[in-house]
C-alpha positions in Angstrom: 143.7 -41.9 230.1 144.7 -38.6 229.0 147.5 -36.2 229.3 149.5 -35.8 231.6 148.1 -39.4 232.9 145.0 -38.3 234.4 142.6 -41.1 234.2 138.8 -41.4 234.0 136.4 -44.8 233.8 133.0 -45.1 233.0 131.1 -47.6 234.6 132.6 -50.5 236.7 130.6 -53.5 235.2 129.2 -56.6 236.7 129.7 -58.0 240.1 129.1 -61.6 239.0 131.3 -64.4 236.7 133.8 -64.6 239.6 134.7 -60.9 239.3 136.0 -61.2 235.5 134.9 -57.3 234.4 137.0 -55.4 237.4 140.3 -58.2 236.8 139.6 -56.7 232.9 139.3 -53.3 234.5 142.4 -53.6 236.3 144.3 -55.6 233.5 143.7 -52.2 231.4 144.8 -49.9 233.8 148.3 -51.8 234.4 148.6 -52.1 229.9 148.0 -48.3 230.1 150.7 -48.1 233.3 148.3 -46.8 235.6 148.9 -47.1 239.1 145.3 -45.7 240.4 142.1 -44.6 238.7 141.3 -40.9 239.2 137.7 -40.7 238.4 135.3 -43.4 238.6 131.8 -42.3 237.0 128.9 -44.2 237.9 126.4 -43.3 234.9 123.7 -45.1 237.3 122.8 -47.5 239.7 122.3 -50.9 237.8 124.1 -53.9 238.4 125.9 -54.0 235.2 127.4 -50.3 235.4 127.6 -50.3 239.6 127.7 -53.7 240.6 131.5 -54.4 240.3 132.4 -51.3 241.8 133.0 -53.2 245.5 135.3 -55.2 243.8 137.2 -52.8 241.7 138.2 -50.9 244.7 139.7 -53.7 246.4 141.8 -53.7 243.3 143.8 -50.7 242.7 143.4 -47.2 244.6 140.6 -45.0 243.3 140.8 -41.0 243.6 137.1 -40.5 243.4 133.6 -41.8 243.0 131.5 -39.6 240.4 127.6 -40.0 240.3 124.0 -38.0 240.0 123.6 -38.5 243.6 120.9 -40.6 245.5 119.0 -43.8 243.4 115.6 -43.4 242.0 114.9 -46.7 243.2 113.8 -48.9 245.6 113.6 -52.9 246.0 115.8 -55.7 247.6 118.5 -55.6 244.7 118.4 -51.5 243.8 118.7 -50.8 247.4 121.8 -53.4 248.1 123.8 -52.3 245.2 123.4 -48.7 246.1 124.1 -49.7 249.8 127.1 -51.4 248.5 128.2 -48.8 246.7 127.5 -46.3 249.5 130.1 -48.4 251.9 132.9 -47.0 249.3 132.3 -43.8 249.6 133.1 -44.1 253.0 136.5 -43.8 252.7 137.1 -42.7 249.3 136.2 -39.0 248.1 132.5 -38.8 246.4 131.6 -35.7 243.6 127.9 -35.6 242.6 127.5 -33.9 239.1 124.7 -31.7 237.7 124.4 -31.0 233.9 126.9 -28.2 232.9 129.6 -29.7 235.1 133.1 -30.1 234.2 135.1 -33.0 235.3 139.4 -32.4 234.9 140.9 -34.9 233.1 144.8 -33.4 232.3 144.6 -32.0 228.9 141.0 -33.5 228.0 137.9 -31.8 228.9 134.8 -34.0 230.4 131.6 -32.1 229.9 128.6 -33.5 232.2 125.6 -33.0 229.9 123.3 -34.8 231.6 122.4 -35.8 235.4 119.8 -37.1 237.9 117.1 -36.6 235.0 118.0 -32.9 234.3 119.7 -31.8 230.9 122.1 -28.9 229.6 120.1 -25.7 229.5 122.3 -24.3 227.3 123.7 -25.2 223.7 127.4 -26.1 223.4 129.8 -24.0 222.1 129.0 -24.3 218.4 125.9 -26.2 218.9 122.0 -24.9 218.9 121.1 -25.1 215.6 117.2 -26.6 214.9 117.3 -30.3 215.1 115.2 -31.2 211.7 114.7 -34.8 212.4 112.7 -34.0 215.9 109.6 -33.5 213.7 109.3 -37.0 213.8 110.0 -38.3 216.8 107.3 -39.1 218.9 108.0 -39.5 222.5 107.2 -42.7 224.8 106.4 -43.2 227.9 108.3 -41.9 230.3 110.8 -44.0 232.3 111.0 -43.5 235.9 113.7 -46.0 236.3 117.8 -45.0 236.9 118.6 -45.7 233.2 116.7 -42.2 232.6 119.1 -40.5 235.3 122.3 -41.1 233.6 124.9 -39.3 233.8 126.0 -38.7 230.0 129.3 -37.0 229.5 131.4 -35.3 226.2 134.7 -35.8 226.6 136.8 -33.2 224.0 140.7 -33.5 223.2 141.1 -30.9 220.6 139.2 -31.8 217.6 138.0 -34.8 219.0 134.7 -35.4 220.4 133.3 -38.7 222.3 129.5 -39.1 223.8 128.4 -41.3 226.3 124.9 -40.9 227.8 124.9 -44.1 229.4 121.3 -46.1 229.6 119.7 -42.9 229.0 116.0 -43.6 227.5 114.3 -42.1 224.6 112.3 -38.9 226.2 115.2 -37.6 228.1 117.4 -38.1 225.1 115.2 -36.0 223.4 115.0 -33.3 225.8 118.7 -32.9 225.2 118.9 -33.0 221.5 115.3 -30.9 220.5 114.0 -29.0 219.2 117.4 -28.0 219.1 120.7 -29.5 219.0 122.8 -28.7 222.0 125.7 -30.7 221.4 126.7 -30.6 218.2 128.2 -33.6 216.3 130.7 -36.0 217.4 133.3 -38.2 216.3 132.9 -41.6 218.6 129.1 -42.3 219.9 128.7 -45.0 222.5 125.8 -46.0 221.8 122.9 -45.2 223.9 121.7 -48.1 227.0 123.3 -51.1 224.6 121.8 -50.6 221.2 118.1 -51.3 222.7 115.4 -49.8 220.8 113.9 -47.7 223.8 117.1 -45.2 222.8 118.6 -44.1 220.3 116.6 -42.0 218.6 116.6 -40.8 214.8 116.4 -37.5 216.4 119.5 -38.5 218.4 121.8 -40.3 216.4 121.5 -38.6 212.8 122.0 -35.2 214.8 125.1 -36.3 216.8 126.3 -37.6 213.1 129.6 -40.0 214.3 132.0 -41.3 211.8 132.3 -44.1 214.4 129.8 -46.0 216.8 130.6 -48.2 219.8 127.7 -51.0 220.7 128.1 -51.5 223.7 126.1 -55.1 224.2 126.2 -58.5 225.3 125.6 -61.9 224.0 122.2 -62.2 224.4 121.5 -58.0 225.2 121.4 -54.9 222.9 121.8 -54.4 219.6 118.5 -54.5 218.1 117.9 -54.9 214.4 115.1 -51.2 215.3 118.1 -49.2 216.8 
């Protein structure tokens, strides 16, 4: 939440475990006073960023659904979450973001660096200086999957500065950050697609230089000893 109240979530979390992530969705909002969630942004189509978003809405009012636009994938399960999700924007507004995009949030400032497998052309203000540790990062192979469509936001509040790129994978991380470094450093880094080892790069993390990271994992996902 920022000021004036203008609220923005990231992700919606799993539809499974009787509905446990939206009720601890929902139990945020009301700590924080919130009636409704402005902005929902769906990084990507998997089940544990997507998936609880059914729920969620049957849970407190929602201003508007914020995504990259269609899914990259196809297959029983990709095609009934994004069908699922599809249904809700039926009668709730939808805004599909391309990098460069800004999304109000009151006081805040919500910069969309990265979308549908496309990246920031252009440095940040501030940013653009020669990455050094790009030299050694080799790239992999690339990954036509959703996770390497996220959307990846910077969200500013004066000084402050928080990055989330959602599961984006190694290649297209690099595309943003080399040979030059077009966002600059951070304060808060949510760490890239859970702490797995297929992103966050060298190249990535030691140019975005937080004072703080966030691992975002599970019991028995992310946070491997390589990244």
């Amino acid at each position: 939440m920022a000021p004036p109240g203008q609220s923005l979530l990231v992700d919606t979390g799993w539809p499974d475990f009787g509905g446990r992530d939206a009720e601890r969705i929902v139990a945020a909002a009301r700590l924080a006073s919130l009636k409704r969630i402005d902005h929902v942004l769906i990084t990507h189509y998997h089940r544990d960023h997507v998936g609880g978003a059914p729920q969620l809405a049957d849970s407190i009012p929602i201003g508007t659904f914020i995504d990259h636009g269609p899914s990259a994938e196809t297959g029983k399960e990709a095609e009934g979450l994004f069908s699922a999700y599809q249904k809700l924007l039926q009668k709730t507004p939808r805004r599909v973001v391309t990098p460069g995009d800004l999304i109000a949030l009151g006081e805040a400032k919500v910069g969309v660096l990265t979308a549908n497998g496309e990246r920031i052309r252009a440095a940040l203000q501030g940013a653009g200086q020669p990455n050094p540790y790009c030299s050694a990062a080799e790239r992999e192979k690339d990954d036509p999957s959703e996770n390497a469509r996220s959307v990846g936001i910077l969200l500013t509040f004066g000084k402050f500065r928080f990055i989330d790129l959602g599961d984006l994978t190694w290649n297209k991380e690099l595309d943003l950050i080399c040979p030059n470094n077009r966002v600059g450093q951070v304060d808060v880094y949510l760490t890239s697609h859970h702490g797995l080892s297929i992103s966050g790069s060298k190249a990535l993390v030691w140019a975005l230089h937080p004072r703080f990271a966030i691992m975002n994992n599970g019991a028995r996902k992310g946070g491997e000893a390589e990244a």
